[in-house]
N, C-alpha and C positions, 0 to 999 in steps of 0.2 A: 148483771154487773152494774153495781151504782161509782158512779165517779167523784170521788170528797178528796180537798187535801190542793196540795200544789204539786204541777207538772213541771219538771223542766224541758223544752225544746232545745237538746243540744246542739251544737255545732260538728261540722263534718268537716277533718283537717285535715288539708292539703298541702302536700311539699310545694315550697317554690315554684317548683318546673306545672305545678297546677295537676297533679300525681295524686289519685287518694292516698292517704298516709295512716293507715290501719294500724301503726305502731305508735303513732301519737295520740288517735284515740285510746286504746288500749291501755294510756298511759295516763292519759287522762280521766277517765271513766270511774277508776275508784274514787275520786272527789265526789261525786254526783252521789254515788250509791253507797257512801259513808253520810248522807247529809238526810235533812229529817222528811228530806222530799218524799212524797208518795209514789212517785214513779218518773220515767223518764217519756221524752219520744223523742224517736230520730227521726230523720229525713224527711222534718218538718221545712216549714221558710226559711227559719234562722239554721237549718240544716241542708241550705241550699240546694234541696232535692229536685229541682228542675234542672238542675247543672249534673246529674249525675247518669251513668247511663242505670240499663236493669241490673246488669252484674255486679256493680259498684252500687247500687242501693242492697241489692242481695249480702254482699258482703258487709257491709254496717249493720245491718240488722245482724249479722249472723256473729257479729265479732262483738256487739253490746252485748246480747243475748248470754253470751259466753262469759260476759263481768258480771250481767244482773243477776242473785240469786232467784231463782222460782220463789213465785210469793212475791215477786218486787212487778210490780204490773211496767212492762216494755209494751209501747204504744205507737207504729211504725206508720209512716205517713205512706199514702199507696194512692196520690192522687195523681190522674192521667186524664187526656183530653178524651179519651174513645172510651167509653163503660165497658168494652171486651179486654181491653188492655189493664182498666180499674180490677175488674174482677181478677187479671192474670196477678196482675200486682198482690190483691188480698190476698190470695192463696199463696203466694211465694214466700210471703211475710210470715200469715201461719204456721209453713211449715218449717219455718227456719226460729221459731217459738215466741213471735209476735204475741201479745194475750190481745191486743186489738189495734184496727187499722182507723186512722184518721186520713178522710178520704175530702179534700180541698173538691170546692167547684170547678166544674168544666167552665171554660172560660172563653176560649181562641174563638166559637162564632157568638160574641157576647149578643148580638140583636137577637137570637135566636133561641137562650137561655131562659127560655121562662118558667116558671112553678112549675107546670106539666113537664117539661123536659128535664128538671131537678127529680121531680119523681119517678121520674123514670129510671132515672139513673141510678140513684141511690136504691128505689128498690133489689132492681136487677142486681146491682153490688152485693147489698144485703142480704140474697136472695142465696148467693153462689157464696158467702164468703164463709171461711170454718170458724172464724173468729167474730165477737160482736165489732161494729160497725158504729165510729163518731164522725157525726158530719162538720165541716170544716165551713166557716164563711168568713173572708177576708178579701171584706169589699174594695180597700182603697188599694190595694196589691190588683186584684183579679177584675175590678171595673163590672161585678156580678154582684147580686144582692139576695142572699137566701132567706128570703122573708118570715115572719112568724107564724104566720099560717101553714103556708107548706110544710114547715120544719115540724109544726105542730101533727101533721097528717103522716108525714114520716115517722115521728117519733110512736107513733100506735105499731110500728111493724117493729116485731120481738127479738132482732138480731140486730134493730139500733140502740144501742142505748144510752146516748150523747151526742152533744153538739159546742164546739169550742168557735166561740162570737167573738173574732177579733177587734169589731170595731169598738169605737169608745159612743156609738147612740145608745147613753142609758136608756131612755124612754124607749128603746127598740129590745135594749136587751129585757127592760121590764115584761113588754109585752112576749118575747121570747119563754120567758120565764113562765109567764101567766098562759102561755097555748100547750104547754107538755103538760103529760101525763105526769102524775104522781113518780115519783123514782126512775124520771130520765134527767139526766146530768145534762148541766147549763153550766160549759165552765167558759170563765172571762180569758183573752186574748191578750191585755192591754195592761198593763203594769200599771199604767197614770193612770187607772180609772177602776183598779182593783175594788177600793174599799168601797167607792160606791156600785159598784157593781157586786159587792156582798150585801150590800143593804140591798139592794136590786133581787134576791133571792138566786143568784147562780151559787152551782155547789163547791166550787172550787174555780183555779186559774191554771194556766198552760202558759208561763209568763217567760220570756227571752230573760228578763232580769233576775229569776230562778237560781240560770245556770252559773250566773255572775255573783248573786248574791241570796240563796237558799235560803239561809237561817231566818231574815228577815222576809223575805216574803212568807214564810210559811208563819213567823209569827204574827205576820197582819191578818193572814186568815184565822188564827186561833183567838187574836182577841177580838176579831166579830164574832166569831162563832160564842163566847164567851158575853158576851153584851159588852165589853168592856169599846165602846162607839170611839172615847174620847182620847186615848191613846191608840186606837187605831187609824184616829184621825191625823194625830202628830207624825207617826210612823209614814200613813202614805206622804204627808209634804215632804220628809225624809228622802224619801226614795223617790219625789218628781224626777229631780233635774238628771240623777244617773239613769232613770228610765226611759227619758227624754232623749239623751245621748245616745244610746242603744238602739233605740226602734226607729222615731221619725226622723233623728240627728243624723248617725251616720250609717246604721243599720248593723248588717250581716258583717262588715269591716268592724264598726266599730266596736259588737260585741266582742270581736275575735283582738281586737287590741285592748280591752278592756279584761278578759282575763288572761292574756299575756303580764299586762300588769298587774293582775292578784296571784301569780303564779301558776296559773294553768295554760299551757304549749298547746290553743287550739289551732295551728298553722295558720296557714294565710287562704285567703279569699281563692275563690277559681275562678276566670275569667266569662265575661267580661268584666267580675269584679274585682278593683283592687285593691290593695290594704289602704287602712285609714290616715289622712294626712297628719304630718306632725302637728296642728292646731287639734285635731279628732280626741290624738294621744295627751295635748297637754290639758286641755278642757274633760278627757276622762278620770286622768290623772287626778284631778281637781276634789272632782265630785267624789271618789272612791276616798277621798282622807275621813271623811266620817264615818266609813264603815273598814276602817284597817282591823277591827275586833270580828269582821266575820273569814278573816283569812288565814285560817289554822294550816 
């Protein structure tokens, strides 16, 4: 499985009372898989999948699954602190028709997390899962750093076949780039740092700004892919400051107020997060007037 193209990481919506809300997904989910996206993933960060229990992650998976036609690649996040709980995860994902699990670092004894205990882990994942196996590294969230070398040592076992680098260290992501094997996917995390992060040689991105704004992220990846540098160039300053909004600004709120106002009902935050302050909504508001032509 080679990974090209752009991911959306969608959001997981909760009624008010902080209730998964499977019918507002549901409702939502044809925007995504009408758009020229490559694929989806759920119960990613921006899918606030540490806030959910296993049956309520079981159930998202099992209710996308149900909108994504087969052939649309669903990418389910299965990241846990214990690798016996990681591996229960893969397996629950595949069989509810996962095509692969994006598996975030172990975090909680962070002194303790080194190269050899990455490799272990993910082996063993790797080892048990039915599905292929993308490793996850999102240092400024998890306070862990899944280096280029090890990633590069994982990437030789046949049941990985990717790694989504959230941070924005091009020079990390280059050297990322330059440790894998031929036809293991390098996709970017970071929307402000897409375009150079395609000149950086990753295959594709996994962007929060995707699921907000599709048509445009996928075209920045076509005109690098294309050579076309200098309008790939104008498009990312385009998409800073809503990118900017979305991740480091107000996050996981402010994406979910952010397609509120392009018409899609992803509910509200689950505690202890809360929906985004009225300055969040009127500085989103802001940023979305020059892209009112991606909101069909």
């Amino acid at each position: 499985m080679q990974l090209t193209g752009v991911f959306a990481p969608i959001p997981t919506p909760f009624d008010a009372a902080g209730a998964l809300d499977l019918a507002r997904l549901r409702a939502a989910l044809p925007r995504w898989v009408d758009s020229p996206l490559t694929g989806l993933v759920v119960l990613g960060t921006n899918g606030e999948a540490g806030l959910l229990t296993d049956d309520e992650a079981a159930c998202v998976i099992e209710a996308a699954r149900g909108a994504i036609p087969r052939g649309r690649l669903l990418v389910a996040g299965t990241a846990r602190e214990s690798t016996a709980h990681a591996i229960a995860a893969a397996r629950q994902a595949a069989s509810l028709g996962a095509d692969a699990v994006l598996v975030r670092t172990p975090c909680f004894f962070k002194g303790l997390m080194t190269g050899d205990a990455f490799e272990r882990h993910y082996t063993a994942v790797a080892d048990a899962s039915p599905v292929p196996v993308l490793l996850y590294n999102f240092t400024a969230a998890t306070g862990v750093n899944l280096l280029p070398d090890v990633a590069g040592r994982l990437a030789l076992h046949p049941n990985i076949v990717g790694m989504k680098e959230s941070g924005s260290d091009i020079a990390q992501i280059a050297d990322l780039v330059a440790s894998v094997p031929e036809g293991f996917s390098v996709l970017a995390g970071s929307a402000s740092t897409f375009f150079a992060a395609l000149c950086a040689g990753v295959t594709g991105g996994v962007l929060a700004l995707a699921s907000l704004v599709p048509d445009p992220c996928v075209r920045l990846f076509q005109l690098v892919r294309d050579g076309q540098y200098e309008q790939a160039r104008v498009l990312q300053r385009r998409l800073l400051p809503l990118a900017r909004l979305i991740s480091t600004g107000y996050g996981v709120p402010g994406l979910k107020a952010a397609l509120m106002l392009a018409g899609v009902d992803a509910g509200f935050p689950r505690l202890p997060l809360v929906p985004a302050p009225d300055a969040a909504t009127s500085a989103i508001r802001a940023a979305l007037h020059s892209f009112e032509d991606a909101f069909v």
